[in-house]
N, CA, C and O of each residue as an XYZ file, in Angstrom:
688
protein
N      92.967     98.612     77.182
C      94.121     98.935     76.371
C      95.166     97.866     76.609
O      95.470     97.522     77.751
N      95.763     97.295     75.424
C      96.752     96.215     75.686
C      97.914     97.106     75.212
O      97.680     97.902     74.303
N      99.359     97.032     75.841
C     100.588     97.428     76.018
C     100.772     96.945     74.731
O     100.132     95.909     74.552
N     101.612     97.427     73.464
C     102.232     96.967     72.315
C     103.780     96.995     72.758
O     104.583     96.582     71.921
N     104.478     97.633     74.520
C     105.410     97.989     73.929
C     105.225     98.716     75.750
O     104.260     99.208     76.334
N     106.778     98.440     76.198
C     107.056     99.101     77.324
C     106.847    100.485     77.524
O     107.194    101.227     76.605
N     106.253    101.075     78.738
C     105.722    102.607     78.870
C     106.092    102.734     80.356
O     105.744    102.141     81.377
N     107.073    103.902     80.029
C     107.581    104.633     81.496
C     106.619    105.936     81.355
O     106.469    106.623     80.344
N     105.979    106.108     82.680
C     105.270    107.017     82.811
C     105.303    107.714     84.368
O     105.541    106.954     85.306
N     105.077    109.087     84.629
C     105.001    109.788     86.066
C     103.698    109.472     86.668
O     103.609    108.869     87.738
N     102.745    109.853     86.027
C     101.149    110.330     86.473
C     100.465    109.252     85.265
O     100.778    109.165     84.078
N      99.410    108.469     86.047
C      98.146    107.861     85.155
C      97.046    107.755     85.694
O      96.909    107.089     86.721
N      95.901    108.485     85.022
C      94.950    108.784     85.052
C      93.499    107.426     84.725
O      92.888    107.378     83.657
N      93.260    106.567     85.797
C      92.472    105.476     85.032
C      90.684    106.006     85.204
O      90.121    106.433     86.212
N      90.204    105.808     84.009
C      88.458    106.598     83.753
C      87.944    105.136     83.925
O      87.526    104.482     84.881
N      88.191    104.852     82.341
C      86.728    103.817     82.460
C      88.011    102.852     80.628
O      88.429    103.142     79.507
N      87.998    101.618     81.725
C      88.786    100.480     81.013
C      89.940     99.766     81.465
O      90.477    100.101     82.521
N      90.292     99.005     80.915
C      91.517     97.984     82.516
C      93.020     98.695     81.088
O      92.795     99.234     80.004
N      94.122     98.440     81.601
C      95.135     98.817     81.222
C      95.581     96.940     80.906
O      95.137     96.237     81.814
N      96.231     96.264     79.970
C      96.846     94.992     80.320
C      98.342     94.988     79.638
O      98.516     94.686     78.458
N      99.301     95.330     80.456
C     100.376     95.102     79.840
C     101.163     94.155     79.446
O     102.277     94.315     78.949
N     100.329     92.612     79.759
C     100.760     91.506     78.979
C     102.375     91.093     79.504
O     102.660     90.848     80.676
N     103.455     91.077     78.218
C     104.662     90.954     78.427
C     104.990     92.185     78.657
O     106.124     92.368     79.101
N     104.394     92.984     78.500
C     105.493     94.604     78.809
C     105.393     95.140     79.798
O     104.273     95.271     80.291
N     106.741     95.730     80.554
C     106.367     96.814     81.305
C     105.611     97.810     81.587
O     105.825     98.713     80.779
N     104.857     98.075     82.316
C     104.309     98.968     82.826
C     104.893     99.694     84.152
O     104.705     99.469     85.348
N     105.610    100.575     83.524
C     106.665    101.486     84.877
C     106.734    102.699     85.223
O     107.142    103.572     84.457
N     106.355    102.912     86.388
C     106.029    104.414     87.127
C     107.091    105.062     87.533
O     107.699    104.500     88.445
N     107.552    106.139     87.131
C     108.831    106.444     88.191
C     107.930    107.842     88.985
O     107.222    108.731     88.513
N     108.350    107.518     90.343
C     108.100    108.313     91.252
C     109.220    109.452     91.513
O     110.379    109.068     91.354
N     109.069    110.527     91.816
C     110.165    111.217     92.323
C     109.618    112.036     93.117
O     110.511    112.236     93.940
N     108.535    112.786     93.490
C     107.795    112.439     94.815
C     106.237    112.907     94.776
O     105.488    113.428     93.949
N     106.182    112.592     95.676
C     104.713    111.794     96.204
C     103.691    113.129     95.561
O     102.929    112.565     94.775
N     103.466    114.176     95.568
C     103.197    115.334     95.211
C     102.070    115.084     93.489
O     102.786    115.171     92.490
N     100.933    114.884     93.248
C     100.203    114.413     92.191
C     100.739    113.341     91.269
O     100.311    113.327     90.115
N     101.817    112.254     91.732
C     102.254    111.510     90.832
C     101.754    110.457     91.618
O     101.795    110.277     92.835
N     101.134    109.599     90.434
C     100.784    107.934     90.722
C      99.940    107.430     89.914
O      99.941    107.988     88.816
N      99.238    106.612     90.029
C      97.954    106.446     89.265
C      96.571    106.530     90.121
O      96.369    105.989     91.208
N      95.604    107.396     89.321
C      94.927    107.918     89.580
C      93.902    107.611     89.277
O      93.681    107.819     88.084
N      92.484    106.848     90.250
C      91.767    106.252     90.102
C      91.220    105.158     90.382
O      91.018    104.972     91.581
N      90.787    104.052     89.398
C      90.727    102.933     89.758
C      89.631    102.028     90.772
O      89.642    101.974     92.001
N      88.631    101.303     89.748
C      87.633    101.047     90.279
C      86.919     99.614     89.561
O      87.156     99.372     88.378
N      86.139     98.808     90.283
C      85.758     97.716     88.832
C      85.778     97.593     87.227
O      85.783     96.634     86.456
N      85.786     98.809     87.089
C      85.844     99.300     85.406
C      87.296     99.078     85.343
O      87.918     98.153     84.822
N      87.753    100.233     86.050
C      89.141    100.573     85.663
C      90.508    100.047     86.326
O      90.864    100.467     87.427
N      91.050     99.367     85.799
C      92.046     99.071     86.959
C      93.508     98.177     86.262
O      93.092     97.454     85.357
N      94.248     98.110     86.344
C      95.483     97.592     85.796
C      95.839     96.074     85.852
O      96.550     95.587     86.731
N      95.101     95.160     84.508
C      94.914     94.091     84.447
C      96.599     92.754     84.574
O      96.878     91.681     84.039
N      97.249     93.630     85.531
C      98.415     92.452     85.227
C      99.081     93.422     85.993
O      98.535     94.332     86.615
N     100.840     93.082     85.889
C     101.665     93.809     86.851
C     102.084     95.480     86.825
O     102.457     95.958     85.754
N     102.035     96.015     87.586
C     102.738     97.628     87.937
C     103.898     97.425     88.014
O     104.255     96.273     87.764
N     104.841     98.333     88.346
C     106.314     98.234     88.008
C     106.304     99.679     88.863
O     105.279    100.361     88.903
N     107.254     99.990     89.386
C     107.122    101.084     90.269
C     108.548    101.222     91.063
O     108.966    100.423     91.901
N     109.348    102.682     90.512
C     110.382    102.898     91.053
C     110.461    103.987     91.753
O     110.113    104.939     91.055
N     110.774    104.316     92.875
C     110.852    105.723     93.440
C     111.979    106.185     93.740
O     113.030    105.647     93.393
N     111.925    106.930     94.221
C     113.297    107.785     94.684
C     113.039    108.307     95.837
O     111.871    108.395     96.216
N     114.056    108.735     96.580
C     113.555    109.403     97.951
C     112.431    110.003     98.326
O     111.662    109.628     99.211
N     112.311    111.293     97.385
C     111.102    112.097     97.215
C     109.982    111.564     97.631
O     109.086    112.300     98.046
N     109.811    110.005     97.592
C     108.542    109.434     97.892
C     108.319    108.530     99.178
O     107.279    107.935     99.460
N     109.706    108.550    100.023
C     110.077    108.119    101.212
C     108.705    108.668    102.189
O     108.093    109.736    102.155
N     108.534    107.479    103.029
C     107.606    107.882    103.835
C     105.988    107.850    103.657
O     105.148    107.917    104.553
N     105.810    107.744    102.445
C     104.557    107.772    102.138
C     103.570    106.698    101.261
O     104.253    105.742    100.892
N     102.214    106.596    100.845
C     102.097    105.543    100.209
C     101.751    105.497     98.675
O     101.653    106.561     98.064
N     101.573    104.352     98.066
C     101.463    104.705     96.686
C      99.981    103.382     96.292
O      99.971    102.203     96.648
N      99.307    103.841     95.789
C      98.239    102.705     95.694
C      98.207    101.858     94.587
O      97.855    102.453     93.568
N      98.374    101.051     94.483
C      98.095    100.340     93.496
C      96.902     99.488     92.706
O      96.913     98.258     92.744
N      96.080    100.076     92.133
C      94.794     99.564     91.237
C      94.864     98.204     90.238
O      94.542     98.369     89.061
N      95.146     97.298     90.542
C      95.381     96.207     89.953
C      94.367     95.059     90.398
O      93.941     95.084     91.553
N      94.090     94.364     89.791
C      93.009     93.244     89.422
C      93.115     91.920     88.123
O      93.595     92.442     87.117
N      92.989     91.293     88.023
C      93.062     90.506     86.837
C      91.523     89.689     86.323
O      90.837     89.140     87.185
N      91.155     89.686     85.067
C      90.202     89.734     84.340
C      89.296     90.536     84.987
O      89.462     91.755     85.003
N      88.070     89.850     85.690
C      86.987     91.211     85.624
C      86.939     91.286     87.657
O      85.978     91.556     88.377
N      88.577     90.877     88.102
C      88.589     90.843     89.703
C      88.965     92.313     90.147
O      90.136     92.510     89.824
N      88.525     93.197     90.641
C      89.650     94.116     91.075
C      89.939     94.184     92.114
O      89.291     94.517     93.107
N      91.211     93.794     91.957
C      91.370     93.709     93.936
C      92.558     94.836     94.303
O      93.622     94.221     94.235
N      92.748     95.887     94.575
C      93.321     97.238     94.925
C      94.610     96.953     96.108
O      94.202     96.507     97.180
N      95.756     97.123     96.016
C      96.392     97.232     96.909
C      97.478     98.231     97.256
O      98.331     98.401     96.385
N      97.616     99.076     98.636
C      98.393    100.278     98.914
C      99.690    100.098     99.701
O      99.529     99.695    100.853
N     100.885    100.307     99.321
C     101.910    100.473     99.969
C     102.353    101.301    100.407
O     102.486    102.444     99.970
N     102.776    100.674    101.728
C     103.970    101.866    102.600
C     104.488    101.990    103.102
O     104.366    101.876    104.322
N     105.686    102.401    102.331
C     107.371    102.314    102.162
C     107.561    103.577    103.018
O     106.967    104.655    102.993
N     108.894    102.972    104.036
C     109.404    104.399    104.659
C     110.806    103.833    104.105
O     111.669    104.234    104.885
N     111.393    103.057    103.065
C     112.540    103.319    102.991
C     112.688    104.193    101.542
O     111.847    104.198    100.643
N     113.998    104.942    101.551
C     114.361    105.803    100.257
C     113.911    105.703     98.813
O     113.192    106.410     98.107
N     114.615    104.532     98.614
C     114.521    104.361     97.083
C     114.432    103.007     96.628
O     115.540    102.479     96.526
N     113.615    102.395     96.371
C     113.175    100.817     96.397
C     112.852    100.795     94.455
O     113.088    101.696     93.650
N     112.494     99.976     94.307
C     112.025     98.796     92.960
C     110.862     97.835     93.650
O     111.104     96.915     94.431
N     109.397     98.290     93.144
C     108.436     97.314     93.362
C     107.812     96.540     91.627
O     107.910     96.830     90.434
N     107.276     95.623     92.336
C     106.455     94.990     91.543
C     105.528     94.505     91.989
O     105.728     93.742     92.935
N     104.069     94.724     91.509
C     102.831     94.604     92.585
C     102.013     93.696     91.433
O     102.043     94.082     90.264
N     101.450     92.757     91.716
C     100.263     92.115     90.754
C      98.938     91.343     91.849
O      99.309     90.983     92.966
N      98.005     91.212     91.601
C      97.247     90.570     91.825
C      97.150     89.011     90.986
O      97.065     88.942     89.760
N      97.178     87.857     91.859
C      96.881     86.650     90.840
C      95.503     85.646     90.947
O      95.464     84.698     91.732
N      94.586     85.938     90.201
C      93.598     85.058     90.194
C      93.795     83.789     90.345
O      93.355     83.272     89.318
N      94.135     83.120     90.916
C      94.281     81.673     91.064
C      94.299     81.005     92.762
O      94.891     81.409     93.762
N      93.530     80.021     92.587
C      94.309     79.685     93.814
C      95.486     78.808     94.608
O      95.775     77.613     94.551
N      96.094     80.033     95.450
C      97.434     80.351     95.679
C      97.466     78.522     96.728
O      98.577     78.391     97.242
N      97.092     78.043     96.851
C      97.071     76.320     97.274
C      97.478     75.625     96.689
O      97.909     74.625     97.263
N      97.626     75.727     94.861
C      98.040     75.153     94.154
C      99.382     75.271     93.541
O      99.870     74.627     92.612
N      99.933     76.344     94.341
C     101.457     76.588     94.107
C     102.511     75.439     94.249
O     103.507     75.484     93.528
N     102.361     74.484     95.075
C     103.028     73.217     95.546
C     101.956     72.129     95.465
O     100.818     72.334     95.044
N     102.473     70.821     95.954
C     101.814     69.807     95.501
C     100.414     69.555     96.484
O      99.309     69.211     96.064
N     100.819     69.846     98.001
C     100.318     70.330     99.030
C     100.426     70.945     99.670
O     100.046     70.696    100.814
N     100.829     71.771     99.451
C     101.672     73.051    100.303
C     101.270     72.939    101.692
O     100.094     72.657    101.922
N     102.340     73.178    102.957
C     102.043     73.271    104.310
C     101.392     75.093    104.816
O     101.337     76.086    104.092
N     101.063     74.980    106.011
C     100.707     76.001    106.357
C     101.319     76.136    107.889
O     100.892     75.709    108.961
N     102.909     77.178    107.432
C     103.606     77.044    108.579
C     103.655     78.661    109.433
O     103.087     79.605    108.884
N     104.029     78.773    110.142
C     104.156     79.999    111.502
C     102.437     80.595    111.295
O     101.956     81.469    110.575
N     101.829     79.622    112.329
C     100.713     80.135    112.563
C      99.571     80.271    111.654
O      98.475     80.536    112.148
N      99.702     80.109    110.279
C      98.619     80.102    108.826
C      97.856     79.232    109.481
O      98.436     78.440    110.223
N      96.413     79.171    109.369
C      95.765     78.216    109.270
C      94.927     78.165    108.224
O      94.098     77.337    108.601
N      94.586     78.544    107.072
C      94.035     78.915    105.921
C      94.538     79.802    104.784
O      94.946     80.952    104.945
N      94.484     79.294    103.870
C      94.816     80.085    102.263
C      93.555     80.229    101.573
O      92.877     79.398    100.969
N      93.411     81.279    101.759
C      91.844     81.926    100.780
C      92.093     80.775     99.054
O      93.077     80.074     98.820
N      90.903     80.948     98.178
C      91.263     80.221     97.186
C      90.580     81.315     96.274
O      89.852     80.979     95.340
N      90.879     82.830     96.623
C      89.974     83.544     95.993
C      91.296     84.476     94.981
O      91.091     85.413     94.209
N      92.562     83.854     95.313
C      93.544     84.721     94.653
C      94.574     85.226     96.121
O      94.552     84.861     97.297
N      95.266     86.034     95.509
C      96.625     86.393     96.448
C      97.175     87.818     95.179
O      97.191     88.044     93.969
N      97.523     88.403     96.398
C      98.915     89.427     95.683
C     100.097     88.945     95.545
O     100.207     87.838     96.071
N     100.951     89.303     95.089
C     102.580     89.784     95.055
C     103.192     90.840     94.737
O     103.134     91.428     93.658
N     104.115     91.256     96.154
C     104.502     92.600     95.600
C     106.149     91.949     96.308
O     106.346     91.299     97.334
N     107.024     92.405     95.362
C     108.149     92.346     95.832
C     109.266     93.639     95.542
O     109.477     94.142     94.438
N     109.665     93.878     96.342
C     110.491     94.527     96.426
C     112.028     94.604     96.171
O     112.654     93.557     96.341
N     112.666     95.647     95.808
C     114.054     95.259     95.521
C     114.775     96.620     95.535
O     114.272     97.667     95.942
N     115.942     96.481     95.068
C     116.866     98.068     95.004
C     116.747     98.955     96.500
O     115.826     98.863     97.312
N     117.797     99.712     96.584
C     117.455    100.612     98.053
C     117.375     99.763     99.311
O     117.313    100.251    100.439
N     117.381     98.526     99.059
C     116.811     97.562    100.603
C     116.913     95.952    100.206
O     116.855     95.462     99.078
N     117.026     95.505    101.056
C     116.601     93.982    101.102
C     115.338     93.810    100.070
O     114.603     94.750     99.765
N     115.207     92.596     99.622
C     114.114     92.098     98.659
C     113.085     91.867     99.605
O     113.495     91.410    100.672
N     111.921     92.047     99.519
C     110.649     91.514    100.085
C     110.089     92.730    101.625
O     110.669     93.526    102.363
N     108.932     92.316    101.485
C     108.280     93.006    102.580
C     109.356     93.483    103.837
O     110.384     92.839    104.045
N     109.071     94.419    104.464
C     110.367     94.547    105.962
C     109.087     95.238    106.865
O     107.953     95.575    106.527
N     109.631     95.275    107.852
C     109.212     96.207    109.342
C     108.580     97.530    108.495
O     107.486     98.027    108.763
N     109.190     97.851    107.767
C     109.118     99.335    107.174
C     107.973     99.598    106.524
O     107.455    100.714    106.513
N     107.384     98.307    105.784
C     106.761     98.527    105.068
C     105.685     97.807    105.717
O     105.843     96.891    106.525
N     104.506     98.308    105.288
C     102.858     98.000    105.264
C     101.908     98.111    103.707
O     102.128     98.621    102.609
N     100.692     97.282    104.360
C     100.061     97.172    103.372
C      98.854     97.373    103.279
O      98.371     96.288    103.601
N      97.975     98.101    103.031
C      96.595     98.232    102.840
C      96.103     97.462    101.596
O      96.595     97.279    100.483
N      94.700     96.991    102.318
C      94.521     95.618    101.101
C      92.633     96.419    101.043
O      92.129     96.700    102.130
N      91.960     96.641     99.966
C      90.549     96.854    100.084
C      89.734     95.598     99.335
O      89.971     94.955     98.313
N      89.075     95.570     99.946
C      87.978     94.070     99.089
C      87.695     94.142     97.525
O      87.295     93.375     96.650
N      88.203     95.748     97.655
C      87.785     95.551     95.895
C      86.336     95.348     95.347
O      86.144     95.605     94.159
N      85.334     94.920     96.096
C      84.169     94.909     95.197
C      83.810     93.309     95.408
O      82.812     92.820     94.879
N      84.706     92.549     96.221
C      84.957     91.252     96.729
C      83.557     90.410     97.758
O      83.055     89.291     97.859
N      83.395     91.769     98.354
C      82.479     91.249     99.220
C      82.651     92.104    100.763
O      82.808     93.298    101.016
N      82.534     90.821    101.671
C      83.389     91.183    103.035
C      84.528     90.118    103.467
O      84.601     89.060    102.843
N      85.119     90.300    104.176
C      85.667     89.125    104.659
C      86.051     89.563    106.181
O      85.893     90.720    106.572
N      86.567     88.529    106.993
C      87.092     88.786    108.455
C      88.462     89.592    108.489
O      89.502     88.941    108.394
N      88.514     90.839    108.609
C      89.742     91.504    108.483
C      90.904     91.027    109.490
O      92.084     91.345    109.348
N      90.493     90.365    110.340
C      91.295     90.483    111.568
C      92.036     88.671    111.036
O      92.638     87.917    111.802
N      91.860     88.519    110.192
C      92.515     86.985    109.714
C      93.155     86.833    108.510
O      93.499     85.720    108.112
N      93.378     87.990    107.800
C      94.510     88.592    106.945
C      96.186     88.291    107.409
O      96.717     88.679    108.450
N      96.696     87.646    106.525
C      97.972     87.850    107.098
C      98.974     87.774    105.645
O      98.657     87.389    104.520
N     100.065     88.209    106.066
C     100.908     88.622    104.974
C     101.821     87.413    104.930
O     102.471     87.295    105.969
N     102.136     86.140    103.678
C     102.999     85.461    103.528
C     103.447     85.154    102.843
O     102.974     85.683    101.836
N     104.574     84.222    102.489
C     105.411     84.227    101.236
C     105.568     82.291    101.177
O     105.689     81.477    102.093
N     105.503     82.135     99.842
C     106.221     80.983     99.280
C     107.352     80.433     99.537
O     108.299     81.042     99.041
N     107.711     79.177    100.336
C     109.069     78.850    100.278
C     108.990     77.456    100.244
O     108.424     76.800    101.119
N     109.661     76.878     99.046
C     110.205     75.649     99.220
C     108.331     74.725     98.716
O     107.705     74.687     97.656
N     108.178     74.403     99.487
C     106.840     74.052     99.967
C     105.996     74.624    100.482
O     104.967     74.046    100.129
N     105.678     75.642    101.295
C     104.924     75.597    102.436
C     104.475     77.107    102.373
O     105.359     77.868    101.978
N     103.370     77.630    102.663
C     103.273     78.909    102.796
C     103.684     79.604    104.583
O     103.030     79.424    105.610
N     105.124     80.492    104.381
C     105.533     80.549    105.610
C     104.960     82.236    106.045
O     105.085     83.158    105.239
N     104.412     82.408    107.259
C     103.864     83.888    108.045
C     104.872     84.617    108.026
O     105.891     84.356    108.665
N     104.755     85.420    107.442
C     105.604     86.895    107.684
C     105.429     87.866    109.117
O     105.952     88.964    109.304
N     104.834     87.365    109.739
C     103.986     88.333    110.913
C     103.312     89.577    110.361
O     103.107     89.754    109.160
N     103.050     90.254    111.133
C     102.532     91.353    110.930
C     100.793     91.269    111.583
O     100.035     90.343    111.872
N     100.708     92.732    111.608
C      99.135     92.227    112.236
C      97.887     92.990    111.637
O      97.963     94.211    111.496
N      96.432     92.126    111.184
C      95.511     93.497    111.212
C      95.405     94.987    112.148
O      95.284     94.953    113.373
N      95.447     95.800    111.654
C      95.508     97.276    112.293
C      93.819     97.491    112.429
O      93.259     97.149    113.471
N      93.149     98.009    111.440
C      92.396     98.478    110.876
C      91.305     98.109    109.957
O      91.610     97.574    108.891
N      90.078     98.329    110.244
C      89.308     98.203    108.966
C      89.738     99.028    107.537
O      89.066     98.885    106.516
């Protein structure tokens, strides 16, 4: 299904087909955690471009998953926010994230940039912009394969260089 046209929605239900909202919004409002989110989500199905996702307290504390992939990638990612009331934006980008700069460095500890794609989720409203202490991230292969979990790390774009956010593998 391609978006003709911005859609605020509580609850979405994904069966069997990708969602692509192109230029439009695609925006969830949360108000709490209680059967609202999107629901589903699997190689078939999954949200071909960006989520949009606002909550409100109600959803403090807990996580919200996000089913997103681009063309026939699905790569799934879960947040979790313990602050109040935030503004996300979550996408998956097929490309590889090496080619963001001319050579981009690999600073606080990176020693490798996958070339298989990258997320972005940024944050805003209720808090500082970008990832915090507060928040975590569950990342699933998606259908990817395997990879070394314990060499995951969370970082951001600056200037040049891809700089470490810290944070550490927990968990398979």
């Amino acid at each position: 299904v391609q978006l003709g046209a911005d859609i605020d929605f509580q609850r979405l239900t994904l069966k069997n087909g990708n969602i692509q909202p192109g230029s439009y919004t695609l925006l969830m409002h949360i108000s709490n955690a209680g059967g609202n989110g999107i629901i589903g989500g699997n190689t078939n199905s999954f949200v071909d471009g960006k989520v949009h996702l606002n909550h409100s307290s109600g959803w403090a504390a807990t996580k919200f998953k996000c089913p997103v992939g681009s063309g026939s990638k699905y790569r799934p990612i879960t947040l979790h926010n313990s602050s109040t009331t935030n503004t996300w934006v979550v996408e998956f980008i097929d490309s590889d994230p090496n080619g963001l700069g001319s050579s981009p460095a690999l600073n606080g500890g990176l020693d490798n940039i996958t070339t298989d794609g990258y997320w972005t989720a940024t944050r805003s409203a209720g808090g500082a912009a970008g990832p915090s202490n507060a928040s975590y991230f569950e990342i699933s292969d998606g259908g990817k394969g395997s990879w070394n979990n314990s060499d995951l790390r969370v970082a951001k774009f600056v200037s040049n260089a891809w700089e470490n956010l810290g944070g550490a593998f927990t968990s398979a």
